[in-house]
C-alpha positions in Angstrom: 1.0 -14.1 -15.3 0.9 -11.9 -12.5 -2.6 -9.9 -13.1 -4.7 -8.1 -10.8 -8.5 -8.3 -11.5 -9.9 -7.3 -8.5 -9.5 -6.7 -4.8 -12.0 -7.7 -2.2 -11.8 -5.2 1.1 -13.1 -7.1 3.9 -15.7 -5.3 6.2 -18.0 -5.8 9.1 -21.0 -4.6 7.1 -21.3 -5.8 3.3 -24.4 -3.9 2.4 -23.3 -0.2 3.8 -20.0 -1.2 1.9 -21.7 -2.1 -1.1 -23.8 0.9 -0.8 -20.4 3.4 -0.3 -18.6 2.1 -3.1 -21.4 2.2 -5.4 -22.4 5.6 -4.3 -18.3 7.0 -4.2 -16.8 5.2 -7.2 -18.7 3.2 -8.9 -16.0 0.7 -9.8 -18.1 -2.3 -10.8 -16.6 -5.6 -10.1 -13.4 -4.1 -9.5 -13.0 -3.3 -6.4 -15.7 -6.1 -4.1 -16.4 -6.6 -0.2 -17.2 -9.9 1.7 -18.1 -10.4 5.5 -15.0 -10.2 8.3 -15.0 -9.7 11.5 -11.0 -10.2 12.0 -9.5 -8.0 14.2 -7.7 -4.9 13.0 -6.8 -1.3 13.7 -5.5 2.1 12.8 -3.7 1.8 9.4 -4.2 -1.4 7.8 -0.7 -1.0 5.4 -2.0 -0.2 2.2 -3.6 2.8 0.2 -5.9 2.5 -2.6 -5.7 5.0 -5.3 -7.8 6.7 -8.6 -5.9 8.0 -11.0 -8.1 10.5 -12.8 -7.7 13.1 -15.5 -7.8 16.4 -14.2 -8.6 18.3 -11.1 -12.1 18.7 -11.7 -12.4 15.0 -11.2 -10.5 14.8 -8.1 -12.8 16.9 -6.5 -16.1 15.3 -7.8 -15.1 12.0 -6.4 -13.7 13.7 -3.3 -17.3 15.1 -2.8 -19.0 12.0 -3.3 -17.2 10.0 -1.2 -17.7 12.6 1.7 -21.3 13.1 0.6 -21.8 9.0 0.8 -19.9 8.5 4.4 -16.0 8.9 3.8 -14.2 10.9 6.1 -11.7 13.1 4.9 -7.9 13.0 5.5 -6.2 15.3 3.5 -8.3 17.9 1.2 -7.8 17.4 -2.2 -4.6 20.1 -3.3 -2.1 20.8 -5.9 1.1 19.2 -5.2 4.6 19.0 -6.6 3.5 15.8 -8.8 -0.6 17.1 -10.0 -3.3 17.2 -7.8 -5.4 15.1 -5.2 -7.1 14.0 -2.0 -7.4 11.4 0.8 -10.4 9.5 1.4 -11.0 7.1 4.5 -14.1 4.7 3.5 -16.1 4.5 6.6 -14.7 0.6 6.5 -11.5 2.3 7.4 -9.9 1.6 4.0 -7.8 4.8 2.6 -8.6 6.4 -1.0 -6.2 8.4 -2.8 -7.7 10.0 -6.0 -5.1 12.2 -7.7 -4.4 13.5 -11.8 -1.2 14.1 -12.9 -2.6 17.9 -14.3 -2.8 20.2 -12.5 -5.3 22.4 -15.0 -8.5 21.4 -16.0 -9.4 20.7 -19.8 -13.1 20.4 -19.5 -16.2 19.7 -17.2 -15.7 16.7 -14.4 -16.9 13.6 -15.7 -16.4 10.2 -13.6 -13.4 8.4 -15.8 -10.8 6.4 -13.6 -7.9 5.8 -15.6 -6.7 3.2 -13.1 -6.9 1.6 -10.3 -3.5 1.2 -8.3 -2.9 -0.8 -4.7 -0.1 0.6 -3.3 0.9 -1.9 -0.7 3.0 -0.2 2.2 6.2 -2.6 3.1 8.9 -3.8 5.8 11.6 -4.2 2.9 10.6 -3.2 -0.7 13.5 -5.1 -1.8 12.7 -8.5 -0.5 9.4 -7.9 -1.5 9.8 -6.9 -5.4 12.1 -10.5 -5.3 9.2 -12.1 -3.4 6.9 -11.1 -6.6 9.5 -11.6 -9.1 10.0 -15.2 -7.9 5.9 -15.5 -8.2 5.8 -14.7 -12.3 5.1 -10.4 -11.8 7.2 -8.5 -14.0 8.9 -4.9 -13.0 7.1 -1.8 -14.9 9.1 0.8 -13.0 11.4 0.2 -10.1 13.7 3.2 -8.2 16.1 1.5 -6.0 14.6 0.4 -2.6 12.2 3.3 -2.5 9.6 2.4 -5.2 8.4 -0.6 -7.3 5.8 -0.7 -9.7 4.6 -4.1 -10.9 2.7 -5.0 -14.3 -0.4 -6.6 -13.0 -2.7 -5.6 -15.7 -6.5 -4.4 -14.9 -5.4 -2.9 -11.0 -1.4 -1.3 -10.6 0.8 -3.3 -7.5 2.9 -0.8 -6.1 5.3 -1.5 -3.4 6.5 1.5 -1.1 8.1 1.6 2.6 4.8 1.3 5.2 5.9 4.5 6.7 6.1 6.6 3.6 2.8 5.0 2.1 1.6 6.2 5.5 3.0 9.3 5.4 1.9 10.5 2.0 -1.5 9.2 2.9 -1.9 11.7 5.8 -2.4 8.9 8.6 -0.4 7.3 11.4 1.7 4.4 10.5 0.8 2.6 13.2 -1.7 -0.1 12.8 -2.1 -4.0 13.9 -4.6 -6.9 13.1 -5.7 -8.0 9.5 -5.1 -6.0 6.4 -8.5 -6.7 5.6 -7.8 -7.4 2.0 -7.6 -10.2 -0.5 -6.0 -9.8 -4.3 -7.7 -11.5 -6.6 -5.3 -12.5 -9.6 -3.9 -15.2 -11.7 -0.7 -15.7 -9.1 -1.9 -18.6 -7.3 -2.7 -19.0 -3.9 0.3 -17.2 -2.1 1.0 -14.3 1.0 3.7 -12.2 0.5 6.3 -11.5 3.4 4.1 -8.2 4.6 1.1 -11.0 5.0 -1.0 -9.8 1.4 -2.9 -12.4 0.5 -3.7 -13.4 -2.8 -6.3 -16.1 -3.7 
């Protein structure tokens, strides 16, 4: 219990969604859009992220999510922890594509080894219980900083809204709707950030 299959990002514009994902990532039936016009702005309090293998890969989804409409946030680097980039989909949703290396080992080639929603979080505390008591199990937890849950197909990660923000490169100011449904085996439920599931 407690799996992640997809994630639906609510936009104004389904087709030019449709058309940027396609074009950027390619994640099939992973990652979907429907029609909203509810009311949001600035940061919307989550990130979604690519893991990929190696620099080279970084960089060529980088480009074509820039080359298909993205705006860029932070330029893709070497860091402390590997390498990567911020994304902002021109539906206002932010993409982190990172790798853990920080060499390459061969040509680029468009392999995501996962998908991960980092949700950004008033207490990450209350919120790891709030999925604990809803069947999710713990895959790595440190303290009240960082929670990963095992959700399968698409990582949960729970962080403080103001470091998600942070890390992400953008303000962590936002208000409205997250613009964003989980789609899992959990049930019908909306955790104590307002992250729905259905």
């Amino acid at each position: 219990m407690g799996t992640i299959e997809s994630v639906t990002i609510e936009v104004a514009d389904t087709a030019a969604a449709e058309a940027f994902y396609t074009a950027a990532f390619g994640l099939g039936g992973r990652v979907r859009v429907r029609a909203s016009q509810s009311p949001t702005s600035g940061f919307r309090g989550f990130t979604m992220s690519l893991v990929v293998p190696q620099p080279a890969t970084v960089n060529a989804f980088i480009d074509s999510a820039v080359d298909a409409g993205a705006t860029e946030v932070k330029p893709a680097a070497k860091s402390l922890w590997g390498y990567g980039g911020v994304v902002q989909a021109p539906d206002g949703t932010i993409w982190t594509v990172a790798s853990s290396s920080k060499k390459d080992t061969g040509p680029a080639a468009r392999e995501v080894e996962a998908i991960v929603l980092q949700l950004g979080v008033t207490d990450v505390a209350a919120s790891k219980q709030f999925y604990l008591d809803h069947g999710l199990t713990v895959a790595k937890s440190f303290g009240s900083r960082y929670v990963e849950l095992d959700t399968g197909p698409i990582r949960l990660t729970l962080t403080k809204r103001g470091s998600l923000a942070k890390t992400a490169g953008v303000s962590p100011d936002g208000t409205g709707s997250h613009r964003l449904l989980i789609g899992g085996d959990a049930g019908a439920l909306t955790d104590p950030d307002g992250f729905a599931w259905e």
